[in-house]
N, C-alpha and C positions, 0 to 999 in steps of 0.2 A: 387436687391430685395428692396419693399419699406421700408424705415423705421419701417413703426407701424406695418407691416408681424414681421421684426429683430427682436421688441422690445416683440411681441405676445411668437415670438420662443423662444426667452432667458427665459421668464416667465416659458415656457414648458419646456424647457432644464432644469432649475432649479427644479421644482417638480418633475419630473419624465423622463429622457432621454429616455427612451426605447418608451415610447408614441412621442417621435419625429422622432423616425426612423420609425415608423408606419404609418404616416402621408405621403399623399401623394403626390409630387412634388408639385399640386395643391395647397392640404392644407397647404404644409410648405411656400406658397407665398402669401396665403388667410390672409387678415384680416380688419377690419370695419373700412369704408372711414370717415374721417371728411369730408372736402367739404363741401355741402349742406344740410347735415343733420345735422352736428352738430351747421355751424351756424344759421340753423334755430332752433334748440334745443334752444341755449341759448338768439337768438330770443325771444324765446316764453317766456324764464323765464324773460328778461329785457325789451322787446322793449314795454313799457308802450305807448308810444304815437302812435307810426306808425308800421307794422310790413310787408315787402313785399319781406319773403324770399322762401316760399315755391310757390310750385306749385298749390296751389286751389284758386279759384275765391270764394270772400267774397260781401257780399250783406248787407247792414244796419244792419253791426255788427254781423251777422251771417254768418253761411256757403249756398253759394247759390247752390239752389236745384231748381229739379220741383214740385207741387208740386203733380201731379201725382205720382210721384216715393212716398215722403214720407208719401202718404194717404195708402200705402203697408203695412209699416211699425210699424204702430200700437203706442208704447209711445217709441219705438226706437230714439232719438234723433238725426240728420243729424252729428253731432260732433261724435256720437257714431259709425256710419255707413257708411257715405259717405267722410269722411278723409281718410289720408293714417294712417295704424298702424304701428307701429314700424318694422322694421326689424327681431328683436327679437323674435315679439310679444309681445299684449297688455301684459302689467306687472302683471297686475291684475290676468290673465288670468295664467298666466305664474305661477303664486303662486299659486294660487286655484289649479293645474295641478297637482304640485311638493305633494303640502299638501296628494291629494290623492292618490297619487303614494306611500306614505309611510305609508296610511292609508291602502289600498289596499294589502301593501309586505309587511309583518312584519318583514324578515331578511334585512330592510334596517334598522330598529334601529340601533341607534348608528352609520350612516356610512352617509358620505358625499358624496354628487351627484351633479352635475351641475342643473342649473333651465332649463328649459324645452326652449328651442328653437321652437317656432311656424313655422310650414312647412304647403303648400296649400296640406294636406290629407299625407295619409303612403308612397304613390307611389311616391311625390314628395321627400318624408324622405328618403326614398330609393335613390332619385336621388341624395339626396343633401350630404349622408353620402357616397355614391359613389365618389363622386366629393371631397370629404375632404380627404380620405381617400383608395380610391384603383388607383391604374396605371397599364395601360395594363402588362399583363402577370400573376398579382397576381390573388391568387388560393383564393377560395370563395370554402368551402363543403358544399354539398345540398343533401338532400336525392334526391331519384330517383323520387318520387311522388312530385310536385311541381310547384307552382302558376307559372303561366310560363310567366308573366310579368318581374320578375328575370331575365329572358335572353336579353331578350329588355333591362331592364335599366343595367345591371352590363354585361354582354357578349359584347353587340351586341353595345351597346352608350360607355363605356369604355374598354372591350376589355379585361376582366377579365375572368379567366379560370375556369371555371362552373366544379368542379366533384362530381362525386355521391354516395350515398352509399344506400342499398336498404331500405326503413325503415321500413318494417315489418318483426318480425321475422315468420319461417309456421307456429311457436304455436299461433301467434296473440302478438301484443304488438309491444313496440320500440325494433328498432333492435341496441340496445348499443354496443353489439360487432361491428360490422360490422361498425360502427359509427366509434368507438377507433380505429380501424387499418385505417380507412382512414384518419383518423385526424394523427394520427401517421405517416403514410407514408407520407403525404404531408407534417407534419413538417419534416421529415427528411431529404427533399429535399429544404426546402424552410427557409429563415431565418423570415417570416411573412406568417400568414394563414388568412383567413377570415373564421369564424364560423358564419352561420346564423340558428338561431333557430327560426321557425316559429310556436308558440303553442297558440290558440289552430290553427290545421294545416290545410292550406288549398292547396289540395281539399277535404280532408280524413277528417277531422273535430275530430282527437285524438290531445291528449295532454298529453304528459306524466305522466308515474306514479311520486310520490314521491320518490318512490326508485329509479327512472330509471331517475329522474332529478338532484337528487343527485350524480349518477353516470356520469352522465354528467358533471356535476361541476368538480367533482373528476380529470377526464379526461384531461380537459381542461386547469385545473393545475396545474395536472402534466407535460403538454407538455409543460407551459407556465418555469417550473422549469429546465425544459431540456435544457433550453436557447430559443425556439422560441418563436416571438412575436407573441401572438395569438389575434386579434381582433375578439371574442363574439358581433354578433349582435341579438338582441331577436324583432324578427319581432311581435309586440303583438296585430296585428290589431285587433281581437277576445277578449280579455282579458276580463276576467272576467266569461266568458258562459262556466262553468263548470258545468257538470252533474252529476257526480257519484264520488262516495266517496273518491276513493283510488285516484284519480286525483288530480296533484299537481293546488295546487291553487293560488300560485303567480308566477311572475315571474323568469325565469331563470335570469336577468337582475340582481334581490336582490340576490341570492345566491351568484356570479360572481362579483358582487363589492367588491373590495380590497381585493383579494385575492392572487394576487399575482402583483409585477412590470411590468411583463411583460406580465398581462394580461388588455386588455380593455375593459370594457362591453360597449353596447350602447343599448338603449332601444330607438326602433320606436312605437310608440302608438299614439293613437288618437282618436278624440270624433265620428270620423265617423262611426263606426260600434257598438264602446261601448256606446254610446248614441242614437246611431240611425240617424245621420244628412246625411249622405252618402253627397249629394249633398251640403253642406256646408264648404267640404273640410278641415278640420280643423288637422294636425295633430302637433305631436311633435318628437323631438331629447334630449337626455338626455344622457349625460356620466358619468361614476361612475370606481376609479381604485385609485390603492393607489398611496398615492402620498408625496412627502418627505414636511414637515412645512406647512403652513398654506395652504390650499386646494382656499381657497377666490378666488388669483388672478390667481390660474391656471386653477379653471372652466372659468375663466370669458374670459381668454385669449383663449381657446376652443369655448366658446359662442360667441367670438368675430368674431372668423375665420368660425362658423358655418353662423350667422345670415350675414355676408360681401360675405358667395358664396347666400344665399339667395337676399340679395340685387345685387346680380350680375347676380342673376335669374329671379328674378321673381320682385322682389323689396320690396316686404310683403304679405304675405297672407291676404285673406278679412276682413276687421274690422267687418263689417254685420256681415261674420259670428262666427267669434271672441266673439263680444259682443251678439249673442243669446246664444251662448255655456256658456260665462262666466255668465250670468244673469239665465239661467236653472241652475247652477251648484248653484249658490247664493239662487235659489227658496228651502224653506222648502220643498218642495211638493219632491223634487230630489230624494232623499233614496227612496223611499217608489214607486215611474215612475219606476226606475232601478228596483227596486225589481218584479214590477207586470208582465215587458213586460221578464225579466228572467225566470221565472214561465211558462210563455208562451210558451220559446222556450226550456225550458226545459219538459214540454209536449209534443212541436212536436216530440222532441229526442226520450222520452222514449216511444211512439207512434210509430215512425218507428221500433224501436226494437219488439216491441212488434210485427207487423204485421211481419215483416221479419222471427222471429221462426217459420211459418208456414212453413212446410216441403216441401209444394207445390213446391216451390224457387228451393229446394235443387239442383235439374238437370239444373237450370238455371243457376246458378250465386253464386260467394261466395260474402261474405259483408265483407267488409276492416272494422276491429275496429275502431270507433269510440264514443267520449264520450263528447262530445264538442263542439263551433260554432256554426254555420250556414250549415254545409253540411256533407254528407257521400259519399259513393262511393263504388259500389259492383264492382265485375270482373266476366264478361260471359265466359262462357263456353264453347258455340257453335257457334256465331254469333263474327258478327266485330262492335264493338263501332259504328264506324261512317256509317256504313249502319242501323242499329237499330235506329240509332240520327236519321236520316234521314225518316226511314221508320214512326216513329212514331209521327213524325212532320206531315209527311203528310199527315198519314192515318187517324192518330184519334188527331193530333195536341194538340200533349203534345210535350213541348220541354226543354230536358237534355244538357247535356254536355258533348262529347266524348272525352278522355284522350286517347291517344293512339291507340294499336290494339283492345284493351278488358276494358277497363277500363270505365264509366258513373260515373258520379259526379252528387248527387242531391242533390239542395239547399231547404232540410224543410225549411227552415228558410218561405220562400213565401209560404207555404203550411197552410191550415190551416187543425186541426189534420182530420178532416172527410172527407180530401182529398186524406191522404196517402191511404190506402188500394186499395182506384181504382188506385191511379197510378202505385203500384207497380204490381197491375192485370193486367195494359194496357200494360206497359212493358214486363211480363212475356209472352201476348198474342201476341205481337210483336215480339216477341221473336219464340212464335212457328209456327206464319206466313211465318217467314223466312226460318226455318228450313222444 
């Protein structure tokens, strides 16, 4: 093993052992090269006269560009946009991230979390907490309802055992029982679990109640007290787009920090969906778990191992889109963007509720609760998912999303509200086409 993985691992061994048996063969050999980075780091702070360690082409003192490219980019500067950024992620960026994550969770008062690890978007987050942190065989619980990109990066790329538990109970809601006995069962057989909590949820677009995320906490560490090491992931691509009252409003990530040794939270979040950049790819990685004396060098040797499988991946995420994220989030005008386009999709939300009560439906389809996100999701009655997807693409070219045998996934979120009522008429009428 190389030296600075050893010297990462003792750091970790030292705060907290039980987050080293969790770590996965990968992670326990991962950790951030000197080489070229660092002597061009220190390059950059000494070499006053001459400097020719990295990889970019320089032009009369500046970074050479075209300059088609930088007439794109408006007062973006070439240093801000067309360098590499850190591994890490810009610092800058990295802080501003952290700040509002604790602005955002209020039960992260008082508790210590790692700075935020920059990943290109949640999906790569996903890949990249995979790669630290699971090896084939290890169990991952998922509700039954679920983004099915999960199987791709954690099944199907590492070879992690996907089980399920149904998440609705028939009254409507989280199904917490049903959750506890499979999280229970799997710890019983396994000395490490992976929990992923994806709120608000997609395809269903709910997000637990207060009470029913609390019970989840509960749960979770209990099991962690039982002796199993339970890795908590809080998938929060959505975060923030809550609709209705009784809806927990921060993360399951803040509840789950330091609550038990032998629990780990990690929080996947990012500006792509809570901002709006989609295409800008921006996400982040954050860990949060108690840890014995000074917390400093055992995030950093976590941050270490995270950002060194990043540079083993990918090499850094895009500074472009780094420094637009960090320079919006820096704009006065920020508060008050987030607030107007929340408003917005919290319209669409209580928009489709509202058409949905029409009785009309009732013989068609039930509606899976939802209070949250970007999307909802009804279950037919009479017809098959993907002949309905199909028939209504063609006939009158509206186009859904088929989950299974019964199951359509729509995204309000691309609706605008004077849109919903026809579609849910076009569907219903596709609906009696078929039948």
């Amino acid at each position: 093993m190389n030296l600075l993985a050893s010297q990462l691992n003792q750091v970790i061994e030292k705060g907290n052992p039980h987050i080293m048996e969790m770590l996965s063969e990968i992670g326990k050999k991962l950790f951030f090269p000197k080489g070229i980075l660092s002597q061009s780091a220190e390059a950059k702070k000494k070499a006053y006269k001459l400097n020719a360690t990295i990889g970019i082409a320089t032009e009369e003192g500046g970074i050479m560009h075209f300059p088609s490219i930088m007439d794109t980019l408006g007062t973006i500067r070439p240093e801000e946009s067309l360098t590499y950024a850190p591994s890490f992620g810009i610092p800058a960026l990295r802080k501003i991230w952290k700040e509002s994550q604790f602005e955002k969770n209020p039960s992260l008062s008082n508790k210590e979390t790692s700075l935020p690890v920059v990943t290109s978007g949640i999906t790569h987050a996903i890949s990249i907490f995979a790669d630290v942190w699971t090896d084939p065989g290890d169990v991952i619980v998922l509700p039954d309802m679920m983004w099915g990109n999960y199987n791709m990066t954690l099944s199907i790329r590492k070879g992690v055992k996907i089980t399920n538990y149904p998440i609705f109970t028939a009254k409507g809601g989280f199904n917490v029982e049903a959750f506890e006995n499979r999280v229970k069962e799997e710890a019983a057989k396994n000395d490490k679990i992976i929990v992923l909590l994806n709120f608000p949820h997609n395809p269903t677009g709910y997000t637990a109640t207060e009470e029913e995320g609390n019970r989840i906490v509960r749960i979770l560490t209990d099991v962690a007290r039982g002796g199993t090491n339970v890795v908590a992931v809080a998938d929060d691509a959505y975060f923030g787009l809550f609709y209705e009252e009784e809806t927990l409003k921060e993360s399951l990530f803040a509840r789950l920090c330091n609550q038990h040794e032998r629990l780990l939270a990690v929080k996947l979040d990012g500006a792509t969906k809570e901002n709006f950049v989609w295409g800008l790819r921006i996400g982040f990685i954050t860990y949060g778990c108690k840890i014995q004396g000074d917390p400093g060098p055992f995030y950093e040797a976590l941050e270490k191992k995270t950002a060194g499988c990043v540079r083993g991946n990918i090499s850094n995420a895009s500074h472009l889109g780094q420094s637009i994220v960090l320079k919006s989030m820096q704009d006065k005008k920020y508060p008050a963007e987030k607030e107007e386009k929340f408003e917005v999709l919290k319209k669409r939300a209580n928009r489709v509720k509202a058409v949905l009560s029409d009785p009309k439906y009732k013989d068609a389809w039930d509606v899976y609760p939802f209070n949250s996100g970007y999307f909802m999701c009804i279950r037919l009655k009479s017809v098959n998912a993907e002949t309905l997807r199909l028939h209504l693409l063609d006939k009158y070219g509206v186009g859904l999303i088929s989950i299974g045998e019964r199951d359509l996934r729509v995204a309000f979120s691309c609706l605008e509200e004077k849109e919903i009522p026809e579609l849910f008429d076009i569907v219903l009428q596709g609906i009696e086409d078929l039948n």
